[in-house]
LUMDRENKOL-872375 format. One record per residue: x, y, z of N, C-alpha, C in turn; residue in one letter. Coordinates in nm, 3 decimals, decimal comma. Example, Ala and Ser with C-alpha at 12.3 -4.5 7.8 and 13.67 -1.06 7.14 Angstrom:
<recs>
[rec [1,319 -0,569 0,780] [1,230 -0,450 0,780] [1,320 -0,330 0,780] a] [rec [1,285 -0,225 0,708] [1,367 -0,106 0,714] [1,290 0,003 0,787] s] 
</recs>
This chain:
<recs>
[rec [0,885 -2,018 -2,280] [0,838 -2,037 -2,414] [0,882 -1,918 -2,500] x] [rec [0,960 -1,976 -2,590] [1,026 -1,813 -2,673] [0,880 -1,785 -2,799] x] [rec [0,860 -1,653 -2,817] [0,753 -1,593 -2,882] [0,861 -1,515 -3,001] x] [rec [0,737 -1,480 -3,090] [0,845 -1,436 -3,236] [0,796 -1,219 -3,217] x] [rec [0,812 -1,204 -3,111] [0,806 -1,052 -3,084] [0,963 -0,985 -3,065] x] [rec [0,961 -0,882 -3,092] [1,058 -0,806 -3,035] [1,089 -0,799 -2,888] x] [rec [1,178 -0,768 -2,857] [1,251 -0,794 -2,726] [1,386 -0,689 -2,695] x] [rec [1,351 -0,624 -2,554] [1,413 -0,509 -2,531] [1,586 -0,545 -2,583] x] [rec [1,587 -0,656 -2,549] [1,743 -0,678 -2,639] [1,765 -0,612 -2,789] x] [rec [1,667 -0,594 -2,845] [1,658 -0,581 -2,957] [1,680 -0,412 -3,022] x] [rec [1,644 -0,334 -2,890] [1,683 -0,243 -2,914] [1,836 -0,152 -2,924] x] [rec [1,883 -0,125 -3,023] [2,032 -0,058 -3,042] [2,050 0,080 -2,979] x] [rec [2,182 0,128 -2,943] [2,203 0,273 -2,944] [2,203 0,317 -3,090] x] [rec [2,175 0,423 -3,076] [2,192 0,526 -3,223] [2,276 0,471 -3,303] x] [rec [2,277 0,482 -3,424] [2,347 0,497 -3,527] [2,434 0,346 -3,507] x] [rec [2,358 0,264 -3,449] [2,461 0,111 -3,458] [2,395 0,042 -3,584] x] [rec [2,484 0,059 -3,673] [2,395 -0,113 -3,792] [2,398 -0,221 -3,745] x] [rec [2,255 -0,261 -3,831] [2,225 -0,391 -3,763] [2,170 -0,435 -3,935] x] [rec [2,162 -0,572 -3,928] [2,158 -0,658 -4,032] [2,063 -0,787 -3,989] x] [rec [1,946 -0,799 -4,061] [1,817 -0,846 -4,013] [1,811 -0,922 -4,132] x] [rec [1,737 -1,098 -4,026] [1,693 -1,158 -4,167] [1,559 -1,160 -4,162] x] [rec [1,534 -1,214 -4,245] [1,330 -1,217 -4,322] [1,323 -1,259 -4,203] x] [rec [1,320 -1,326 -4,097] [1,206 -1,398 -3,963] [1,249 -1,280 -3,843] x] [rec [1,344 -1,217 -3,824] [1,353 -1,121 -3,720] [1,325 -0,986 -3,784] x] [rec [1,319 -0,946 -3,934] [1,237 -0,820 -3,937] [1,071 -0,870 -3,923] x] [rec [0,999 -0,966 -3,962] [0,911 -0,975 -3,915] [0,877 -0,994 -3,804] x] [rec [0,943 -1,045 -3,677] [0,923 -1,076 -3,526] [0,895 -0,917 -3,502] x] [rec [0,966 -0,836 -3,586] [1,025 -0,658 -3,544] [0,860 -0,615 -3,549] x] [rec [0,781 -0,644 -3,681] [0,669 -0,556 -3,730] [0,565 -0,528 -3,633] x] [rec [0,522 -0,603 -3,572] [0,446 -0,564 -3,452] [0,477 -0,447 -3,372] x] [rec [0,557 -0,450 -3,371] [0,644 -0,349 -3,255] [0,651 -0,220 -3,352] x] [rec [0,753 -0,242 -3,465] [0,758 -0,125 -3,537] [0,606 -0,074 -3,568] x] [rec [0,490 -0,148 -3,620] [0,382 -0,122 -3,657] [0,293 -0,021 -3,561] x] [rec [0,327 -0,100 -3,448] [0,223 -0,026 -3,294] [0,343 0,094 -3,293] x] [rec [0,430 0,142 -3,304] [0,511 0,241 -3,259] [0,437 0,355 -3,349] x] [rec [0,504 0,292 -3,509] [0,427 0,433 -3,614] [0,295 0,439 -3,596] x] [rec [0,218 0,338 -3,596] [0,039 0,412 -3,594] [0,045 0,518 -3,492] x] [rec [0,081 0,486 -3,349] [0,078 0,568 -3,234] [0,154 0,718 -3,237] x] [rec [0,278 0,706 -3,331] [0,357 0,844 -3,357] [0,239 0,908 -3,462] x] [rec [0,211 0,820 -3,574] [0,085 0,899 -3,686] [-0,029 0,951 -3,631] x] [rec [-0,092 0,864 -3,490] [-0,213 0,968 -3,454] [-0,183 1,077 -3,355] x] [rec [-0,058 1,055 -3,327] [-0,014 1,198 -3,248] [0,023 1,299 -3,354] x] [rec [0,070 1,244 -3,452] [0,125 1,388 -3,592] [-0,034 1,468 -3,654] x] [rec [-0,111 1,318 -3,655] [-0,225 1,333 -3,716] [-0,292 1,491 -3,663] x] [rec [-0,343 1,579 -3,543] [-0,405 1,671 -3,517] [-0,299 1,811 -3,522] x] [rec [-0,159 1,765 -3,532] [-0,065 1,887 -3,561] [-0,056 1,904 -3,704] x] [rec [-0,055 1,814 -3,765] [-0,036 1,853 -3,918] [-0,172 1,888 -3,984] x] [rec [-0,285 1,851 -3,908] [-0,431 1,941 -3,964] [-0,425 2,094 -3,911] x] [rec [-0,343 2,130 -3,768] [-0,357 2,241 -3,775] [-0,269 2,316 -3,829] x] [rec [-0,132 2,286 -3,872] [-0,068 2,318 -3,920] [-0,104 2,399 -4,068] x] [rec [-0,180 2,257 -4,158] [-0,248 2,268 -4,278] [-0,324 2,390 -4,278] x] [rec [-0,424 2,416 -4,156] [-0,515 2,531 -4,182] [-0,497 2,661 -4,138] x] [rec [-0,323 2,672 -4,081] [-0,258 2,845 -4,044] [-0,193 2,851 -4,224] x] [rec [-0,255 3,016 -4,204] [-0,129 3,104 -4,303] [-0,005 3,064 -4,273] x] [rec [0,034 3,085 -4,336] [0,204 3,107 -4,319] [0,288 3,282 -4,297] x] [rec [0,160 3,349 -4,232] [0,230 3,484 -4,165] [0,143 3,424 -4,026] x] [rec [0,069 3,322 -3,967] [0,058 3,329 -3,857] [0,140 3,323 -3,744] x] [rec [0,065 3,408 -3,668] [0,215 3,419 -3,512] [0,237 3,307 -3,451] x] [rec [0,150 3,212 -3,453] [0,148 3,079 -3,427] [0,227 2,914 -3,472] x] [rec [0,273 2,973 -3,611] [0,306 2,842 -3,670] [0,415 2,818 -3,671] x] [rec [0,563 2,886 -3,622] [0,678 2,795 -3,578] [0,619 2,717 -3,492] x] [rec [0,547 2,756 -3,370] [0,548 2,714 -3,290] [0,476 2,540 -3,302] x] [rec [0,396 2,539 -3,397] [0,329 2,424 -3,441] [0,434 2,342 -3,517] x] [rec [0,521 2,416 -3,574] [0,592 2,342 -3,672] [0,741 2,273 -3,581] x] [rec [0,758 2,333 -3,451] [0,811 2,256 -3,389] [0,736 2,151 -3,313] x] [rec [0,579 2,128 -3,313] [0,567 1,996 -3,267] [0,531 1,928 -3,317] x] [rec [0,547 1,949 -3,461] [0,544 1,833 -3,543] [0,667 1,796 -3,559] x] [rec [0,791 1,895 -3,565] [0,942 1,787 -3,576] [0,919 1,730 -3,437] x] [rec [0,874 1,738 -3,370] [0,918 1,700 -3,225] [0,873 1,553 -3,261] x] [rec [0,783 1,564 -3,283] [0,669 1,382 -3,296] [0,798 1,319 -3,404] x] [rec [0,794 1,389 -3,508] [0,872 1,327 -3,618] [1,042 1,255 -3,574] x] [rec [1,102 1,335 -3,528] [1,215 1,346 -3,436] [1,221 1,187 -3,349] x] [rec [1,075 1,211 -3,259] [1,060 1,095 -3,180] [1,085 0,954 -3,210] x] [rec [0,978 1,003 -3,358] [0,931 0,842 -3,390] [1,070 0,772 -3,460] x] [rec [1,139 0,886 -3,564] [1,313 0,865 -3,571] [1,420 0,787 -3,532] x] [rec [1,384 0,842 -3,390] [1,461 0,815 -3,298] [1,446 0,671 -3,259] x] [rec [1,299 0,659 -3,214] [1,283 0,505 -3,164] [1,294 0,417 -3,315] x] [rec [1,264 0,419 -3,429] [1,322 0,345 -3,526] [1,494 0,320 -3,533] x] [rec [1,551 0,403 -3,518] [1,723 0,398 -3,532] [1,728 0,303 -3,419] x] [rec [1,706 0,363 -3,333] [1,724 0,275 -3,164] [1,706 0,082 -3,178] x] [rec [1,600 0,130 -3,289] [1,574 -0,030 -3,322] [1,651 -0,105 -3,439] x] [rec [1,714 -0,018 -3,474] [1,808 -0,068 -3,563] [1,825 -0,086 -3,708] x] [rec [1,684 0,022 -3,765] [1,650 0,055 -3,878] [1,665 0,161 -3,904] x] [rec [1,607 0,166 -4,086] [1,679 0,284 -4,149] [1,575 0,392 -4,151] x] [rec [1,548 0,499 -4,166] [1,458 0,580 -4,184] [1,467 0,656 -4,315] x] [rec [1,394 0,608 -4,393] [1,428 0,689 -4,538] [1,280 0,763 -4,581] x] [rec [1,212 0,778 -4,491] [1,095 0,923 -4,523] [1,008 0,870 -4,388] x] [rec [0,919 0,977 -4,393] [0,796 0,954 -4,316] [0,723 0,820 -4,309] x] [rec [0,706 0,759 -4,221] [0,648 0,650 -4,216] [0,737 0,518 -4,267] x] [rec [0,810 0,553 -4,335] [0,875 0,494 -4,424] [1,046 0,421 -4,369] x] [rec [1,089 0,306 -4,326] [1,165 0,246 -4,306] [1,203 0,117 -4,418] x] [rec [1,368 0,088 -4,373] [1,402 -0,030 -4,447] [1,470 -0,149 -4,311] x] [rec [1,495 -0,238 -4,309] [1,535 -0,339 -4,216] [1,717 -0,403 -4,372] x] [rec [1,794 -0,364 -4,293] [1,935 -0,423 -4,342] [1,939 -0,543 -4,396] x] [rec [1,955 -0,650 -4,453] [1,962 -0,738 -4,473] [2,073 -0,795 -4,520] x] [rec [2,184 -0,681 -4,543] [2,349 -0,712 -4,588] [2,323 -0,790 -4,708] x] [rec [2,212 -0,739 -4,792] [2,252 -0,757 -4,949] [2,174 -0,660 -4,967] x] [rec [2,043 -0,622 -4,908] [1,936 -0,493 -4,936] [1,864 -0,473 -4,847] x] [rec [1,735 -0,381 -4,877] [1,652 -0,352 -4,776] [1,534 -0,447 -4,778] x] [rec [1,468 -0,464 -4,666] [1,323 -0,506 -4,662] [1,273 -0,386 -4,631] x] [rec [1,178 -0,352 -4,708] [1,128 -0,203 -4,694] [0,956 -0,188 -4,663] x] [rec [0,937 -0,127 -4,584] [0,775 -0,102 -4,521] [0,751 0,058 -4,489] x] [rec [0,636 0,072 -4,512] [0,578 0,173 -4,483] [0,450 0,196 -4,440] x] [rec [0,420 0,286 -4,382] [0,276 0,252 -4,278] [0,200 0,331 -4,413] x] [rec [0,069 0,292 -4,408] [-0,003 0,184 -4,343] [-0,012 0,045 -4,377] x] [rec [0,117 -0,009 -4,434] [0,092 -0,120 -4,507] [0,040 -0,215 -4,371] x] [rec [-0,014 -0,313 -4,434] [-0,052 -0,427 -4,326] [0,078 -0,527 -4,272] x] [rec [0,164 -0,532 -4,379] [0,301 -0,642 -4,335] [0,385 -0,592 -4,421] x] [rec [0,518 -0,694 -4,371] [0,623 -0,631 -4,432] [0,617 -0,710 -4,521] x] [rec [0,604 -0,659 -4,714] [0,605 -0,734 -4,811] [0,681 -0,689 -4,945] x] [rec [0,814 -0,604 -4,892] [0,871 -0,550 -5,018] [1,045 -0,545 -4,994] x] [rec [1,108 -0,543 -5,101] [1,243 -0,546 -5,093] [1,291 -0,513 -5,216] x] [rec [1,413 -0,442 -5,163] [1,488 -0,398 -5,271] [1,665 -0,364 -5,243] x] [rec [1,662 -0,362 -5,379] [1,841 -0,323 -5,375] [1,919 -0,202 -5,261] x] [rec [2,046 -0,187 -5,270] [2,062 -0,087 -5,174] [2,050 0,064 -5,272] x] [rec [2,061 0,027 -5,375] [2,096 0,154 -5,515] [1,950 0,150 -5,569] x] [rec [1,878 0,048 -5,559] [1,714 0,095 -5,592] [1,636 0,152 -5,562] x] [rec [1,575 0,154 -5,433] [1,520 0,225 -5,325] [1,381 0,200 -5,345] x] [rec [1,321 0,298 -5,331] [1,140 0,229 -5,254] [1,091 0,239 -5,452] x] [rec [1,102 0,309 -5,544] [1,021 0,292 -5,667] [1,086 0,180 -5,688] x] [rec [1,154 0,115 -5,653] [1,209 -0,048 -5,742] [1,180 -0,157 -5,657] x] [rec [1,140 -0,112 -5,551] [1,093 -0,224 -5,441] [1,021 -0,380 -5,499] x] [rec [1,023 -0,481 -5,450] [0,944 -0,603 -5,510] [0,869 -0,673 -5,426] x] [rec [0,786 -0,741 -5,451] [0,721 -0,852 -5,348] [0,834 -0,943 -5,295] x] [rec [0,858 -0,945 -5,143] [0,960 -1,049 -5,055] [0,955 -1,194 -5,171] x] [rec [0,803 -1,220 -5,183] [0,809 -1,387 -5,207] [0,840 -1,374 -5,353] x] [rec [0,867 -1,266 -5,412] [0,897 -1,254 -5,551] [1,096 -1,308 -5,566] x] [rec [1,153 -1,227 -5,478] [1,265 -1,222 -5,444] [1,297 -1,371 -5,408] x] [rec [1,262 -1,388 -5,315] [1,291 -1,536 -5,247] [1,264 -1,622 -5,375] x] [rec [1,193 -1,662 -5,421] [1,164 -1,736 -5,531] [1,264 -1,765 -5,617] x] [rec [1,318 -1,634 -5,680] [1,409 -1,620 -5,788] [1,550 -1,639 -5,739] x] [rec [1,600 -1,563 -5,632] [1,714 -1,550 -5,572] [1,748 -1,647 -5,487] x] [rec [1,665 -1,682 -5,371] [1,699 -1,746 -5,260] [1,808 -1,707 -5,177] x] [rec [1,794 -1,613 -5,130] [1,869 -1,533 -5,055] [1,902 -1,613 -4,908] x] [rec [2,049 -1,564 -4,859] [2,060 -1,616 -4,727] [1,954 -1,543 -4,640] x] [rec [1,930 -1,426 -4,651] [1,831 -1,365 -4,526] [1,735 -1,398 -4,509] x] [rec [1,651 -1,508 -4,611] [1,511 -1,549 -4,646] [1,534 -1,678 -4,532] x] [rec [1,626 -1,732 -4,520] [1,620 -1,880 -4,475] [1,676 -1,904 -4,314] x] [rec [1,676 -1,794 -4,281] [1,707 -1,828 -4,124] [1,629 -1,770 -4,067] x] 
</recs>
């Protein structure tokens, strides 16, 4: 019985583009979703302590490398999957006309935009689809 989840197939080597339509970046969100919450509550207790050292403490490279470390991680397993990473939390899914763009904590993936627009020009998916009717919407 085929299910609409991600699937180790699904994962890329580094730096391979990949080009996603509206029903396989959403099969993706689950997966991408459970990945970032789990990288955010691991960042979550380094970046509070981080927040509450000086910045002459003897301590805080050392903190400030395990927060790239988490950051690094979570990076990594996004590219692997075949997305873009354009800030913290913050990914786009290819669509070979633009991005579908999400960011945690949203609940779903519900925004898109140009490749020259970026996340302040973003729109509602069903806004897009509506007007445009895009090939990526329909397969």
């Amino acid at each position: 019985m085929a299910t609409n989840s991600a699937k180790i197939s699904d994962i890329n080597l580094c730096d391979t583009p990949r080009v996603f339509t509206l029903a396989e970046a959403e099969a993706m969100m689950p997966l991408v979703s459970r990945i970032t919450r789990s990288s955010y509550e691991e960042l979550e207790p380094v970046r509070k302590r981080l927040e509450a050292m000086l910045p002459t403490h003897p301590d805080i490279s050392l903190v400030e490398q395990d927060y790239e470390s988490v950051v690094l991680q979570w990076v990594g397993k996004m590219e692997r999957l075949g997305l873009q990473v354009k800030g913290l939390w913050l990914i786009d899914f290819d669509t070979g006309e633009g991005c579908l763009c999400w960011r945690f904590p949203e609940l779903k993936l519900g925004y898109y935009h140009g490749y020259h627009e970026g996340f302040a020009k973003r729109k509602p998916i069903d806004q897009v689809v509506e007007e445009t009717d895009p090939d990526w919407a329909r397969y």
